[in-house]
C-alpha positions in Angstrom: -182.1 -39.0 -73.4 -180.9 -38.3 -69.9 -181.9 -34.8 -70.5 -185.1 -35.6 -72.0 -185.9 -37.7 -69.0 -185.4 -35.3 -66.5 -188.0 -32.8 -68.3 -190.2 -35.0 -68.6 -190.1 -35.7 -65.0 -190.5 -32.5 -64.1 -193.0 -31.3 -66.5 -195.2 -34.5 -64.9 -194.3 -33.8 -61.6 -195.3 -30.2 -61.6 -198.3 -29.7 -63.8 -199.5 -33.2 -63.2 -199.8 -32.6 -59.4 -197.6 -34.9 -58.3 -199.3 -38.2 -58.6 -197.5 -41.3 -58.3 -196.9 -44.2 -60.8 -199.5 -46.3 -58.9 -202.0 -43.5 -58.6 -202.0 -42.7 -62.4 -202.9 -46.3 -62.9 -205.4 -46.6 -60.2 -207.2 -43.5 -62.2 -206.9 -45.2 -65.5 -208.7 -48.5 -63.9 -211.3 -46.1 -62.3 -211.9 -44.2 -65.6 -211.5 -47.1 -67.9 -208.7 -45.5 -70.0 -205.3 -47.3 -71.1 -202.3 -46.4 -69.5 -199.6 -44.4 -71.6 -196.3 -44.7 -71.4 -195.0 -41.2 -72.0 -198.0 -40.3 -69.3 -197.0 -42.9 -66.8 -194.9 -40.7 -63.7 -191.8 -41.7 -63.7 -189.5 -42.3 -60.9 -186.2 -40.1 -59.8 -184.6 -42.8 -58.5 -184.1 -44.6 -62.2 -182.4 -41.6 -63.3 -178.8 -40.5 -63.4 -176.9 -39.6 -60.2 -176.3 -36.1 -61.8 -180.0 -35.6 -62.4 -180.9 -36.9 -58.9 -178.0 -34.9 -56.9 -179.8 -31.5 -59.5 -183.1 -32.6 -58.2 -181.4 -32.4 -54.7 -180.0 -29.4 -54.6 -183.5 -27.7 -56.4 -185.4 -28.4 -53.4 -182.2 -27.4 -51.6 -181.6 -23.7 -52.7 -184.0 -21.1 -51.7 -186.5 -19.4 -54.2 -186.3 -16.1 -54.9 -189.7 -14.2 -55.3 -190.1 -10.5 -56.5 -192.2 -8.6 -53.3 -194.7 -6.2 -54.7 -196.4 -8.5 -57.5 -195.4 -12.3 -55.7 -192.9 -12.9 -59.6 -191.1 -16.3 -59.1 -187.4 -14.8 -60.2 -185.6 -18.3 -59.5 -183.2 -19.8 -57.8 -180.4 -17.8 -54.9 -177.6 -19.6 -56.1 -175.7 -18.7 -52.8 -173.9 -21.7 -51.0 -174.2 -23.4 -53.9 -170.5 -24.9 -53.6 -171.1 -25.7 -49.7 -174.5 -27.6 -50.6 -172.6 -29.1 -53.5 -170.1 -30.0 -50.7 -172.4 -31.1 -48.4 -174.0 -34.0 -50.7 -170.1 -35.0 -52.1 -171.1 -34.3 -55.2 -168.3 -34.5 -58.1 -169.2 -33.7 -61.5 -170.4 -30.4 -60.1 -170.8 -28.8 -63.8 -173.5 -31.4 -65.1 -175.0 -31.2 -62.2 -175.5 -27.3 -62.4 -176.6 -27.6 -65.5 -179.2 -30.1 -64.6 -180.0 -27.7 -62.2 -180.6 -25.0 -65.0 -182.8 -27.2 -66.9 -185.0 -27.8 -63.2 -184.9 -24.3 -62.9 -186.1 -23.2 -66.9 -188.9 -25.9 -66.1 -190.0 -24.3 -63.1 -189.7 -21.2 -63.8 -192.4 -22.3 -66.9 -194.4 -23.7 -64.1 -194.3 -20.7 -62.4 -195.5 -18.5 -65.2 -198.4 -21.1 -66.2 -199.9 -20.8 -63.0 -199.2 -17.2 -62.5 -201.1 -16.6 -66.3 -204.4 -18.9 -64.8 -204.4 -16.8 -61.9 -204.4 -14.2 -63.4 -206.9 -14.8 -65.6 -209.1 -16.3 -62.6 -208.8 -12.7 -61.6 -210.1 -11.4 -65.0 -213.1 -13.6 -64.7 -213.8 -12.4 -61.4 -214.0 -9.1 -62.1 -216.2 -9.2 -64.9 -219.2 -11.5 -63.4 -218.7 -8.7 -60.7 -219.7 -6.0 -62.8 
């Protein structure tokens, strides 16, 4: 559940633009529509420790991008330990996996919006011609 939590979060977070709980119900007033629950944003601080200290150290480590075509290749793992350090953190091996799940659903993120641009691209070119 933990787990499923934390992907949800960041599934929301990411491809839903960041939009707090209160704005997602202040655009379901404006539009009319019912809140749902598995759409309402949820908030980091109701999850674990682990999953917040992940969340942490996500926006923490660097990204690392491949030069020529601008590929999102994930996280530099170096000073991981000393960040770890840094923050006290103790169950350091749930966190990094926590951290792996943040980084599988970013890197999904990352290919999404590398495919639409791609594709914005296509649809360029061809009203060009």
């Amino acid at each position: 559940d933990r787990l499923k939590k934390l992907i949800n979060y960041l599934q929301t977070a990411l491809h839903g633009g960041g939009v707090s709980a209160e704005q997602y119900f202040a655009i379901c007033e404006q539009m009319g529509v019912e809140p749902k629950d598995e759409d309402i944003p949820k908030d980091p601080s109701t999850f674990s420790t682990e999953a917040q200290q992940a969340l942490v150290i996500m926006n923490a480590l660097p990204d690392i991008w491949e030069g020529m075509n601008g590929v999102w290749l994930g996280k530099n793992y170096n000073g991981l330990f000393d960040i770890m350090k840094l923050y006290k953190i103790d169950n350091k091996l749930e966190v990094f996996e926590l951290l792996k799940v943040c980084e599988t659903e970013l890197s999904k993120y990352y290919a999404q919006k590398r495919k639409e641009q791609e594709n914005l691209a296509k649809a360029k070119s061809k009203r060009g011609k």
